[in-house]
C-alpha positions as CSV (number, residue, x, y, z in Angstrom):
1,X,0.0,0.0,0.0
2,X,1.8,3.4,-0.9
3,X,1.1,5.8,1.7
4,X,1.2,9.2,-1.1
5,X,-1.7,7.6,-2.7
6,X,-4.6,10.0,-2.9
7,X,-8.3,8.2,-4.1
8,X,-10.1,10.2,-7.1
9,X,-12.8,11.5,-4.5
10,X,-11.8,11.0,-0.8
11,X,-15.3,10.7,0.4
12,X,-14.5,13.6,3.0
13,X,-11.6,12.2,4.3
14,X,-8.3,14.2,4.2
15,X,-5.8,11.9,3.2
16,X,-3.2,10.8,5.2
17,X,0.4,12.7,5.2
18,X,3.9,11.0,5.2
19,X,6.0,11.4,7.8
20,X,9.6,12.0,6.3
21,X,12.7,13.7,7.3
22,X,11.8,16.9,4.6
23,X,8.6,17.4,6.7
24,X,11.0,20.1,9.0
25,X,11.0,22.4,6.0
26,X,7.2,22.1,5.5
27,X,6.2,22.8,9.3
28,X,9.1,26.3,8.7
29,X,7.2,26.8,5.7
30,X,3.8,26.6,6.8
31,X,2.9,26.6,10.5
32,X,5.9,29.3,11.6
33,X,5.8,31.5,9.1
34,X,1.7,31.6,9.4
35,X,1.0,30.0,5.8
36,X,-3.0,31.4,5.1
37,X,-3.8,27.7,3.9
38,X,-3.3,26.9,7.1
39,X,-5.5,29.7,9.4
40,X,-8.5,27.8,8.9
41,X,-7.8,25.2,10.6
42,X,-9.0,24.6,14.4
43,X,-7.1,25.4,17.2
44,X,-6.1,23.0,20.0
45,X,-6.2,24.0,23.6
46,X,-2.9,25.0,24.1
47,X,-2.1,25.8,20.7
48,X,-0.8,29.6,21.3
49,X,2.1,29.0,24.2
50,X,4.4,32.0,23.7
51,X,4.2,33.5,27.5
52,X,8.1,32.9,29.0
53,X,6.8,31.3,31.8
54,X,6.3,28.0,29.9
55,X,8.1,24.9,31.2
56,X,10.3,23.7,28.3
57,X,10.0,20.1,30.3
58,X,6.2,20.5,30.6
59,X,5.8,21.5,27.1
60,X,7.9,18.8,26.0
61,X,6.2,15.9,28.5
62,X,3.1,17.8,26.8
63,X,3.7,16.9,23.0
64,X,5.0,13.8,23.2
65,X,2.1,12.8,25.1
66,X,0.0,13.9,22.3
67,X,2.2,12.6,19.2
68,X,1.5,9.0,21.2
69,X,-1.9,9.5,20.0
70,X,-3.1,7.0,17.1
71,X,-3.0,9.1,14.0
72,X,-2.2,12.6,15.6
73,X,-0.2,13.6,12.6
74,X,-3.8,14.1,10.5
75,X,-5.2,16.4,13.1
76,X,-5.2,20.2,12.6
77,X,-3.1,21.1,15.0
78,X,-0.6,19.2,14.4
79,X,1.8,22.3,13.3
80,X,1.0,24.5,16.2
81,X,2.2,21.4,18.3
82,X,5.5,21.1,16.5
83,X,6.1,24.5,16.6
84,X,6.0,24.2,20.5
85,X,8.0,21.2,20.8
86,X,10.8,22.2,19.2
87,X,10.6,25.7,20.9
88,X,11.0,23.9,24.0
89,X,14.6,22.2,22.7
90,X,12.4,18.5,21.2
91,X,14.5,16.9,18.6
92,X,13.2,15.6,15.1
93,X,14.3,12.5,15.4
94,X,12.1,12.0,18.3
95,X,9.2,13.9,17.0
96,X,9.6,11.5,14.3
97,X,9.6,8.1,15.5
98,X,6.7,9.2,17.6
99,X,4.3,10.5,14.8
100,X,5.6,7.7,12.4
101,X,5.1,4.5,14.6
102,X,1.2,5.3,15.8
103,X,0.7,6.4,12.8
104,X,-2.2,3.9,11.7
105,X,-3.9,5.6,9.0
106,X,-7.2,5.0,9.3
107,X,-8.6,7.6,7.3
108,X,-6.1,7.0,4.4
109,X,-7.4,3.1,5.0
110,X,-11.1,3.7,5.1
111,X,-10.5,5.7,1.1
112,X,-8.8,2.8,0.1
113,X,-11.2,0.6,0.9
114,X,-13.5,3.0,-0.4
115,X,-11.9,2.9,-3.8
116,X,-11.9,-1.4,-3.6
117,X,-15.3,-1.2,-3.5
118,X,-15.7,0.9,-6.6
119,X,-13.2,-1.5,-8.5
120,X,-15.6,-4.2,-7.0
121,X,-18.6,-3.0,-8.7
122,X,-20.2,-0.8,-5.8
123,X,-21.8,2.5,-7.1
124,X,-19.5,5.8,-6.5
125,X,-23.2,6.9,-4.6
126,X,-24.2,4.4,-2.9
127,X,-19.7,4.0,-1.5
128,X,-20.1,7.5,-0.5
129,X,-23.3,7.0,1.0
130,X,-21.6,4.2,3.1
131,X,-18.7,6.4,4.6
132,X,-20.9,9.7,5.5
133,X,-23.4,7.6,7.2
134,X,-21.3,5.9,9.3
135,X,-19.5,9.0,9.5
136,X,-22.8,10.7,10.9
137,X,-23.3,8.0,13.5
138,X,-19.5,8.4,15.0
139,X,-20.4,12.4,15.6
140,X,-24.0,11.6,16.7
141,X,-22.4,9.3,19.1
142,X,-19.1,11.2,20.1
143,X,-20.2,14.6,20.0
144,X,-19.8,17.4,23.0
145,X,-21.0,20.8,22.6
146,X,-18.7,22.0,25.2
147,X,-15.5,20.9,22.8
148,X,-17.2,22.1,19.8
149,X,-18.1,25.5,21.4
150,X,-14.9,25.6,23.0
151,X,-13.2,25.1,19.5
152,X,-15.6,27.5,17.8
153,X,-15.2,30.7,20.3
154,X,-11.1,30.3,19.9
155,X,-11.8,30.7,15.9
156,X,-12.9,33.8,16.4
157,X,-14.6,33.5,13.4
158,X,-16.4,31.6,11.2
159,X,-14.4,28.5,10.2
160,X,-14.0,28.1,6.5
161,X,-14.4,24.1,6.9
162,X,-17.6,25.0,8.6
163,X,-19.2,27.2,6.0
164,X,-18.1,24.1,3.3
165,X,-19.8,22.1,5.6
166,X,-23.0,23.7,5.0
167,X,-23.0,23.4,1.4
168,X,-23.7,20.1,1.6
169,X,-27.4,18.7,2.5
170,X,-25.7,15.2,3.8
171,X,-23.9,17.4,6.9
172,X,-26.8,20.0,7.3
173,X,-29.3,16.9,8.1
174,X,-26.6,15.7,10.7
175,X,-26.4,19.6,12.2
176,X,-30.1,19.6,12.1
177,X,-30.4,16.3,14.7
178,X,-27.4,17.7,16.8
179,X,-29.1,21.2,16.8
180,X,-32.4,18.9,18.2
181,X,-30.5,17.1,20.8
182,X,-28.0,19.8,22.5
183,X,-30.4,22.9,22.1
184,X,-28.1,24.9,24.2
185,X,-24.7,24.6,22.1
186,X,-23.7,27.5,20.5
187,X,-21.8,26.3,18.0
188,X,-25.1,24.3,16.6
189,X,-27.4,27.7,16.9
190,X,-24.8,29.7,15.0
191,X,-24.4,26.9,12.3
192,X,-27.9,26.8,12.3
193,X,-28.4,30.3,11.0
194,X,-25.6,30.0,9.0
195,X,-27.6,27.4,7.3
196,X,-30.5,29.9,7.3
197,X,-28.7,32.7,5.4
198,X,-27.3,30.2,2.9
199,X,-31.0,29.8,1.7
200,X,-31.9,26.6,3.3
201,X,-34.5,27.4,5.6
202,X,-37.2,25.3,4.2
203,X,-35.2,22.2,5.4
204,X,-35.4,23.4,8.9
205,X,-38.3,21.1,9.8
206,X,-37.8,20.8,13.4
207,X,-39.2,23.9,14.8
208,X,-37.3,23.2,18.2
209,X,-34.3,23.8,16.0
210,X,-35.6,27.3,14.7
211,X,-37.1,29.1,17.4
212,X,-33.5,29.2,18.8
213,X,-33.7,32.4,16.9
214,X,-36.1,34.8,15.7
215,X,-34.1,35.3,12.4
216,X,-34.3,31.6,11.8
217,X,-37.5,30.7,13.0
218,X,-39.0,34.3,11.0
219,X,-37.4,33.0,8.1
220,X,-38.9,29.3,8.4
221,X,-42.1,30.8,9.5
222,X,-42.2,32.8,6.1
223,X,-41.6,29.9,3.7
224,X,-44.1,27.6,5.3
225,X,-47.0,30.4,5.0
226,X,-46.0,31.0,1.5
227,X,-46.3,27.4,0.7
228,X,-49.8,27.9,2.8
229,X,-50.4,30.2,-0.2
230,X,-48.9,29.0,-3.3
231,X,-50.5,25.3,-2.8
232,X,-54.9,26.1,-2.4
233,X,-55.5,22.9,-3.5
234,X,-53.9,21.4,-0.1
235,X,-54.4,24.2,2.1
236,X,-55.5,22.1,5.3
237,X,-52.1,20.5,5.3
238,X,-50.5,23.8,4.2
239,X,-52.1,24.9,7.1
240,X,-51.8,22.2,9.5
241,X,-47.9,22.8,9.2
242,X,-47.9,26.2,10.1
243,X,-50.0,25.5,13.2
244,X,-47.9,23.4,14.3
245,X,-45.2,25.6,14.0
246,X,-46.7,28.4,15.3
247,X,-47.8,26.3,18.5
248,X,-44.4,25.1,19.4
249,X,-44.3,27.5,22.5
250,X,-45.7,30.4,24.1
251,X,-43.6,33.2,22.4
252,X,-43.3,31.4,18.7
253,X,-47.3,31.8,19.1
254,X,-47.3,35.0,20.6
255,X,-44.9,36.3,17.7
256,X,-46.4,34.6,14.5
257,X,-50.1,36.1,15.5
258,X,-49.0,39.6,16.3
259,X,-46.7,39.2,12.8
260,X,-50.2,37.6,11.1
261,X,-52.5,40.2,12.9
262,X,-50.7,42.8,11.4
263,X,-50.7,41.4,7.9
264,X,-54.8,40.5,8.3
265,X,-54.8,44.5,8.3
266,X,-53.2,44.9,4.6
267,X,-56.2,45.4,1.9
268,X,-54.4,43.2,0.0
269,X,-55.1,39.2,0.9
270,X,-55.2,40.7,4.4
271,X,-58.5,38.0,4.9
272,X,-56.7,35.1,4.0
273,X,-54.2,36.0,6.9
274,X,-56.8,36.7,9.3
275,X,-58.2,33.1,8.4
276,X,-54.5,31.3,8.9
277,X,-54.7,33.2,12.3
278,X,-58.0,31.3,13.2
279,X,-57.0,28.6,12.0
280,X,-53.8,28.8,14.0
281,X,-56.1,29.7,17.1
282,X,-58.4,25.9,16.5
283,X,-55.1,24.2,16.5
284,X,-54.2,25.2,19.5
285,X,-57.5,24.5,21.4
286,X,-57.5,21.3,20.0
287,X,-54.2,20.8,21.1
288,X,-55.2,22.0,24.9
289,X,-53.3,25.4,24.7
290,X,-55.4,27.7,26.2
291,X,-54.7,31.1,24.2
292,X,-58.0,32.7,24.5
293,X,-56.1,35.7,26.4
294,X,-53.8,36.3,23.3
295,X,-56.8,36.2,21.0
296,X,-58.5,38.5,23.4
297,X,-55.7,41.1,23.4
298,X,-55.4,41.1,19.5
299,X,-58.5,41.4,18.4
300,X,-59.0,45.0,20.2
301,X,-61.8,43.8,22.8
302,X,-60.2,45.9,25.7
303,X,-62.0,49.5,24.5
304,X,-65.3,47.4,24.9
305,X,-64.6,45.1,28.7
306,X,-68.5,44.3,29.0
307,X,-68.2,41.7,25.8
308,X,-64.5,41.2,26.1
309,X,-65.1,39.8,29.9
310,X,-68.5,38.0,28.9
311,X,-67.1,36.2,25.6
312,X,-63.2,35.5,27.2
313,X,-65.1,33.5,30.3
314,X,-67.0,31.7,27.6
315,X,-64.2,30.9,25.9
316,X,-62.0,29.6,28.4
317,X,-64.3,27.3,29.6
318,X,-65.3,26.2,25.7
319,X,-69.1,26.4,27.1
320,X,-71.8,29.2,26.4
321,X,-73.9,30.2,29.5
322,X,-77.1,32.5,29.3
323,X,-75.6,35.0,31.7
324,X,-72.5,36.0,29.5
325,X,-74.9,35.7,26.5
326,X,-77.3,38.3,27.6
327,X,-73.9,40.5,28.3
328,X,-73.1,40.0,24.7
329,X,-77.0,40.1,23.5
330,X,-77.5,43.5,25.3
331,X,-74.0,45.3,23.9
332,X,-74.9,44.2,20.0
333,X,-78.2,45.6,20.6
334,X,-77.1,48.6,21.5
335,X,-76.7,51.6,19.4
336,X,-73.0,51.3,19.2
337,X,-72.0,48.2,19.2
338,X,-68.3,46.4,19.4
339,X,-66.7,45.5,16.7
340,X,-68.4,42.9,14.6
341,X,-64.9,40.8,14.4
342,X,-65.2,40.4,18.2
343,X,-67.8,37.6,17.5
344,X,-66.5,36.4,15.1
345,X,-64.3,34.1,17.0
346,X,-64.2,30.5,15.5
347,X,-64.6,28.9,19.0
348,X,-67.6,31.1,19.7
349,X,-69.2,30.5,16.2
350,X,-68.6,26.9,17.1
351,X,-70.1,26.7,20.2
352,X,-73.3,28.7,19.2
353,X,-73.8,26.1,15.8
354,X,-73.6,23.4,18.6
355,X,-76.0,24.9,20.8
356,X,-78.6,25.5,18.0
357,X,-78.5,22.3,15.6
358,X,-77.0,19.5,17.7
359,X,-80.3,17.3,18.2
360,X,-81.3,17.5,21.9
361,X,-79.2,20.4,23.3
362,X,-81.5,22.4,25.5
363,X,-81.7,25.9,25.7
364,X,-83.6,28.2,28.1
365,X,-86.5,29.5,25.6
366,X,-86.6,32.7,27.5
367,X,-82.6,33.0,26.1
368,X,-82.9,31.3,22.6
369,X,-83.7,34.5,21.1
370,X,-80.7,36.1,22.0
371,X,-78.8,32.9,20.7
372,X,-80.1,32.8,17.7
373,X,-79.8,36.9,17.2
374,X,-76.0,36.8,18.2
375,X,-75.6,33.4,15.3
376,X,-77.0,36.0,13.0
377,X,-75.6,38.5,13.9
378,X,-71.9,37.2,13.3
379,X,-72.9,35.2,10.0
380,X,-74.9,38.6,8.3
381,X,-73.9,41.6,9.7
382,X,-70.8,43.5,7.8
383,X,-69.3,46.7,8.6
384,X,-68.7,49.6,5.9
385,X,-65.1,51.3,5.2
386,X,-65.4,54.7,6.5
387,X,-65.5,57.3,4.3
388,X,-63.0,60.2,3.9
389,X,-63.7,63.7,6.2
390,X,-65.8,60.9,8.6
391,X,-64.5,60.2,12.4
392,X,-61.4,57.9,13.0
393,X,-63.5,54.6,14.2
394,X,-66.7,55.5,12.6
395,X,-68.2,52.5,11.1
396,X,-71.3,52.3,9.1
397,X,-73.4,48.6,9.7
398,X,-74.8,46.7,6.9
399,X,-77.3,44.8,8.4
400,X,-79.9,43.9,5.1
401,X,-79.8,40.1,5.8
402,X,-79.8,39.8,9.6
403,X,-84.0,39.3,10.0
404,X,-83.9,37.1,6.9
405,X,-80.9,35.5,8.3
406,X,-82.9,35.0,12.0
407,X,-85.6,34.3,10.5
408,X,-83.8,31.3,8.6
409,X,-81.8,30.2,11.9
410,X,-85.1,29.8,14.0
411,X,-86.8,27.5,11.2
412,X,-84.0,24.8,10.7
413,X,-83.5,25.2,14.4
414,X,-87.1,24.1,15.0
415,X,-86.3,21.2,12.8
416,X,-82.9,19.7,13.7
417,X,-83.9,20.3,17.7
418,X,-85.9,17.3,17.4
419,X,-84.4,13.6,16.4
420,X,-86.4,12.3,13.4
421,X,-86.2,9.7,10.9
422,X,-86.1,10.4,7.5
423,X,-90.0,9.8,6.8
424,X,-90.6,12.5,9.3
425,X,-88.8,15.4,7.6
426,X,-90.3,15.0,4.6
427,X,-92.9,17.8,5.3
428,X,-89.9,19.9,6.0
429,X,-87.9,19.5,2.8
430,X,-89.0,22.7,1.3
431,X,-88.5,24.3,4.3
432,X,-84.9,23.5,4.7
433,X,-84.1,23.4,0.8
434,X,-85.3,27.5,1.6
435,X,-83.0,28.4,3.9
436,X,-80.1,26.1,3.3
437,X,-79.2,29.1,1.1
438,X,-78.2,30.8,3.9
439,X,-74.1,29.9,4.9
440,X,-74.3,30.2,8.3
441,X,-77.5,27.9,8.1
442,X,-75.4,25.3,5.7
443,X,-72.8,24.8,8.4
444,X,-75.5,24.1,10.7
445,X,-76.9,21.3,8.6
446,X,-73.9,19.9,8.2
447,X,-73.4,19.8,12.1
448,X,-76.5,18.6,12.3
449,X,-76.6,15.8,9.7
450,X,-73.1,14.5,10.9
451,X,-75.1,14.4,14.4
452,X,-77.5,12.1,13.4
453,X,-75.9,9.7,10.9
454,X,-73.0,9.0,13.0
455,X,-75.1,7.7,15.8
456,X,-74.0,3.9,15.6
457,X,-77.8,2.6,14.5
458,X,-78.5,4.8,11.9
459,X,-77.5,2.8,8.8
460,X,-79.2,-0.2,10.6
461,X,-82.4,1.3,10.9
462,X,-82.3,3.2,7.8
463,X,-84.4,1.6,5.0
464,X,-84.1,4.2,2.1
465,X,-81.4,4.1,-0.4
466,X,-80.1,7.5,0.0
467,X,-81.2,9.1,3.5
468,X,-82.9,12.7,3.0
469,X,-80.2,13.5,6.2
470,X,-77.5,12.9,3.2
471,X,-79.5,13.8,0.1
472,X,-79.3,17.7,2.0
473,X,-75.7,17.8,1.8
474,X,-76.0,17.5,-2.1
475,X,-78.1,20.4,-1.7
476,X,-75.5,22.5,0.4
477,X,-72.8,21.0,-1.4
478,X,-74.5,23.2,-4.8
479,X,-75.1,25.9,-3.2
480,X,-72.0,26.8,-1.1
481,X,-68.9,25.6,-2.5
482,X,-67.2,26.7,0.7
483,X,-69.0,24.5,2.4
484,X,-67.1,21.1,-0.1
485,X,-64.0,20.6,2.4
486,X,-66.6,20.1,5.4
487,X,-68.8,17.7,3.3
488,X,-66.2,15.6,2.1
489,X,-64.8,15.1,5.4
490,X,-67.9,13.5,6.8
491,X,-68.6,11.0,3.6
492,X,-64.8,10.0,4.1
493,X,-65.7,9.4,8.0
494,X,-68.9,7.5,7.1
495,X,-67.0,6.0,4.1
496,X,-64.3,4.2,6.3
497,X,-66.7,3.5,9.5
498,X,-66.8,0.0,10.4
499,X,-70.8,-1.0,9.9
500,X,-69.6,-5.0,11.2
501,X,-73.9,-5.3,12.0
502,X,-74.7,-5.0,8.3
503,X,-74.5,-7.6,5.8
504,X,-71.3,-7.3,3.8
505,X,-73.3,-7.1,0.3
506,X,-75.7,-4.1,2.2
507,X,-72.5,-2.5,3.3
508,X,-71.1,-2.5,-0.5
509,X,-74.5,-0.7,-1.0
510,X,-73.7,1.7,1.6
511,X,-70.5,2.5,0.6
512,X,-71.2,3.3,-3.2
513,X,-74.4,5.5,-2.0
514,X,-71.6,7.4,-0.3
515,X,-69.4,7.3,-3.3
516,X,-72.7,8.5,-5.3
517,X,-72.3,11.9,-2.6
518,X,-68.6,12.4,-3.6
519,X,-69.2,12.5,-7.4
520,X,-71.7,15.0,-6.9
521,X,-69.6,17.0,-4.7
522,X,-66.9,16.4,-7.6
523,X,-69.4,17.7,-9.5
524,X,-70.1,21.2,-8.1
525,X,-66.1,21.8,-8.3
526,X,-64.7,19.5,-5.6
527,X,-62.8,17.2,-8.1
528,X,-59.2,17.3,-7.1
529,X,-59.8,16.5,-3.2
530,X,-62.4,13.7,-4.2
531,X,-60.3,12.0,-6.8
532,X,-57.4,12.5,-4.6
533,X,-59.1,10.5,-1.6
534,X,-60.2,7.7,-3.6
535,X,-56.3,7.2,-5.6
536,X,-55.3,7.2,-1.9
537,X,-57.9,4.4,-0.8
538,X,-56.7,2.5,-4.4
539,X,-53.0,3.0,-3.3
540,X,-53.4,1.5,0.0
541,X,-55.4,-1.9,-1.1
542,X,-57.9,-1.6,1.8
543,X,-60.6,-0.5,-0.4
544,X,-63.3,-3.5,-2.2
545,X,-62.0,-3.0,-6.0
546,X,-65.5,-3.3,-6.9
547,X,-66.1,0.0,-4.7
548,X,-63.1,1.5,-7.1
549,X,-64.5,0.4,-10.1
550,X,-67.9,1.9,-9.9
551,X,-66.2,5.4,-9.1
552,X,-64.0,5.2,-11.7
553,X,-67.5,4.4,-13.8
554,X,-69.6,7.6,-12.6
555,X,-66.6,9.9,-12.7
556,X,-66.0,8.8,-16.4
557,X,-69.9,9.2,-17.1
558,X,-70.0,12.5,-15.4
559,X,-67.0,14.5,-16.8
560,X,-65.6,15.1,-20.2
561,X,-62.1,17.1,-21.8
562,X,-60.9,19.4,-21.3
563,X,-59.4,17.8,-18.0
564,X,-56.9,19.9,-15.6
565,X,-53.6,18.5,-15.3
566,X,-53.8,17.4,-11.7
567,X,-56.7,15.4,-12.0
568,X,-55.3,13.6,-15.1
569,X,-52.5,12.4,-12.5
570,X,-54.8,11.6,-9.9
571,X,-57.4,9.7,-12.0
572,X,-55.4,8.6,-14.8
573,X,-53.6,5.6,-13.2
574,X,-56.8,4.1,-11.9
575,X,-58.3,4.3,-15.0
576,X,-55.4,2.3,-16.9
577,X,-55.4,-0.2,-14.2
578,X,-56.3,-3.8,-15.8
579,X,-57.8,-4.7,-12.4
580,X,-60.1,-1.8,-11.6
581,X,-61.3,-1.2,-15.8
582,X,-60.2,-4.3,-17.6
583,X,-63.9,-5.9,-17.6
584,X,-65.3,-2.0,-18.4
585,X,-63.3,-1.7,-22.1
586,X,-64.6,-3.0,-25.4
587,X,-62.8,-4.5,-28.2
588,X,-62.1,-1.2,-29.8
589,X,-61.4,2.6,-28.7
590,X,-65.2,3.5,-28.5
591,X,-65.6,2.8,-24.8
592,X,-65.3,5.3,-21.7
593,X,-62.3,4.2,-20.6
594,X,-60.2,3.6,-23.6
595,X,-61.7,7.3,-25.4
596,X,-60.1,8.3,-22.0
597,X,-57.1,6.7,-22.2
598,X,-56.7,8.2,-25.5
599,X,-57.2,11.8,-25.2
600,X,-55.0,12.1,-22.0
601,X,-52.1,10.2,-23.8
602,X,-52.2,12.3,-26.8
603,X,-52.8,15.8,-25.0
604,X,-51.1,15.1,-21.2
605,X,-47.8,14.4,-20.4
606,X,-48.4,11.9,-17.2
607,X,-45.3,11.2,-14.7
């Protein structure tokens, strides 16, 4: 084995250096005389020993005690320890047989072997791969943040092996678990927002990791909203990653909804901020954060404290109580009311739909009034810009819809209070097919039809072949397209409930009734999160392919060119698959799924 040999690519390992009687001249050359290639490298403790008061027999009792070490010759000191030792009177020859005999070159060994691999038929990747893994799992295993902080501050500045580091993703996912695991090392927090300024933020997915700083974590908190953004077709994951973010602690919430608060206030796409900040706010009451004190102090309630104190106790205890409501009642009767944003809390609005169209909830009839005015209120009520030359906080009320909007609310509220069968709302159908046009009265419906057909005897008793509970959701799912995200969420829930007291062959029939709701909703414009759901539940095999098949069939009677790209990804794979169409294509090109086939071949470029 030559020692001078130098492997093509060293896999990140310096290669070993000979130890010869010529190397004097080198460590003249480059370690006294302060060669720049050299000022990069790290710093040993005792590197810098200049002070007189050095013991030359110390010093010397020092460095050979260190050249004893197995392969100290390849670490960067190395030069400053020379330099010492021969200050203090060491001879070469000593020096020499010191650094030569434990000289066992491991990293010189491990390229070699590196490159016997290649010649052995190994991939160059997969080699490299090999040696920075098990490179990763020596740090992770060896590492101390006092050494590498100790090392960093005697730099006294950024180390150029450091910012080379960086550059390459393999050693920023190894700073990014070390960054996890010793929060406190200051060496990791700066590398970290090295990392950050090189443009890598969007890797930093441990939000530990970058609320360390606000630079960082400001930075990461800006590309994951912008990807909330950018992506509308996925928003509730977009979203569900901010949230999480933005829940991490007390001050990373505090932060990101004062920074969103004051980007709600732009004209420009300030709503869509204000409903990532409510949003955020669910996410953490479903997660048991109670931040109803932060929502409280940004949404301006403290120049009205009669509503501010009545909603925040409601709020805190997630409950409504007729006391606080007739607070609230009386100050949005009033001729100058609060702020219609006040109410328009989404726990609040959550908690009144509950209260009104849950079947059975009880309310005090001498309050109901007052529930049902403050529902409307909140859902119809919008305030006008003020005009110029008027007051600073002048606002002008729109309130054109509120009585039809009551009006609406006290109807279907009348119906849904009461449990009934299908049969029995059939005198109400025009009724509710009236004022489902109403929003606020869609969400109820929904609330209240998920209510009553996840009660576990439902599909047992139920006799028709589509339940009028379900055949309304069509009818909110054409008229508020808003509305699609919280349909499709309960078909998927009844969709993938276990009904084990049915008969398997009425359960099939259950299942493809349901399947009939999603192409309707696909229908009315909900196609990419439908078709999405149903590639998923073909991906995973846990889905009857019969159940497959007859989507694929009404989505290829129901739709017709030109098709978005996205939903030629999504449905196109089903549609080619031999198991789910084979039986559905003819001998020629004239059938659904082969005219299909066809025109997305000759017009889409599929992945």
């Amino acid at each position: 084995m030559k020692e001078e040999r130098e492997p093509k690519d060293n896999f990140g390992l310096k290669p070993a250096q000979n130890v010869t009687p010529g190397m004097k001249q080198e460590f003249e050359d480059d370690a006294w005389n302060n060669n720049p290639a050299r000022s990069n490298a790290p710093k040993e403790e005792g590197e810098n020993h200049e002070e007189p008061s050095e013991n030359p027999k110390a010093v010397l009792n020092d460095c050979l005690q260190r050249f004893a070490s197995v392969d100290y010759i390849m670490e960067p000191g190395i030069f400053g320890q020379l330099k010492r030792y021969f200050q203090a009177g060491g001879t070469p020859e000593h020096v020499i047989d010191q650094l030569s005999s434990n000289y066992a070159a491991v990293a010189q060994m491990a390229n070699l072997l590196a490159e016997w691999l290649i010649m052995a038929g190994v991939g160059v990747t997969d080699v490299q791969a090999m040696v920075e893994n098990h490179l990763k799992d020596m740090i992770l295993k060896t590492f101390d943040p006092k050494k590498a902080d100790k090392i960093f501050t005697e730099e006294g500045e950024t180390p150029g092996w450091l910012t080379e580091m960086i550059e390459h993703h393999t050693w920023r996912s190894l700073i990014y678990r070390l960054a996890e695991e010793y929060p406190e090392c200051l060496m990791l927090n700066f590398t970290i927002k090295l990392i950050s300024d090189a443009g890598f933020q969007s890797e930093i997915t441990s939000i530990s990791t970058a609320a360390q700083q606000i630079e960082v974590f400001s930075r990461v908190l800006k590309t994951a909203i912008a990807k909330f953004l950018s992506h509308p077709e996925d928003w509730q994951s977009a979203i569900e990653e901010v949230a999480k973010m933005v829940c991490h602690g007390q001050h990373t919430y505090l932060y990101s909804q004062v920074l969103i608060q004051v980007l709600s206030q732009e004209p420009k796409g300030g709503f869509i901020m204000k409903r990532l900040s409510q949003e955020i706010t669910k996410y953490a009451l479903k997660n048991n954060h109670n931040v109803t004190p932060i929502t409280m102090a940004l949404n301006g309630s403290s120049r009205h404290p009669q509503a501010c104190e009545a909603l925040t106790s409601m709020l805190s205890r997630n409950t409504l109580n007729p006391a606080d409501i007739t607070v609230l009642y009386r100050n949005y009767t009033s001729p100058e009311p609060p702020p219609i944003d006040l109410i328009r809390n989404p726990q609040f609005l959550d908690l009144l739909v509950d209260s009104l169209f849950k079947v059975g909830v009880k309310i005090n009839q001498e309050h109901k009034s007052k529930y049902i005015y403050l529902l409307g209120y909140a859902a119809s009520v919008c305030e006008i810009p003020s005009k110029k030359g008027q007051p600073k906080g002048h606002r002008v009320l729109n309130k054109d819809e509120l009585k039809a909007t009551i009006i609406a609310i006290e109807k279907v509220h009348a119906i849904c209070n009461v449990s009934r069968g299908s049969s029995e709302l059939i005198p109400d159908i025009s009724t509710l097919y009236s004022c489902i046009r109403f929003p606020v009265v869609g969400v109820g419906v929904i609330r209240w039809v998920e209510n009553t057909v996840t009660e576990p005897s439902y599909f047992k008793l139920c006799t028709e072949s589509c339940p009028l509970h379900l055949a309304l959701l069509d009818e909110v799912a054409c008229v508020h397209s808003s509305l699609h995200d919280q349909i499709l969420r309960l078909l998927v829930r009844l969709f993938e409930s276990k009904q084990d007291e049915l008969e398997i062959l009425v359960q099939l029939e259950l299942k493809k009734m349901l399947l009939d709701r999603m192409v309707n909703l696909l229908a009315r414009g909900c196609v990419v999160p439908v078709v999405k759901y149903i590639s998923q539940c073909c991906t995973k095999g846990d889905t009857d392919i019969s159940l497959i098949r007859y989507f694929v069939t009404e989505v290829l009677e129901t739709v017709t060119h030109p098709y978005s790209s996205e939903f030629v990804q999504l449905f196109l794979p089903m549609v080619e698959n031999e198991e789910i169409t084979g039986s559905m294509r003819g001998e020629g090109d004239n059938d659904p799924v082969s005219e299909f086939i066809v025109h997305c071949k000759a017009h889409y470029t599929t992945l």
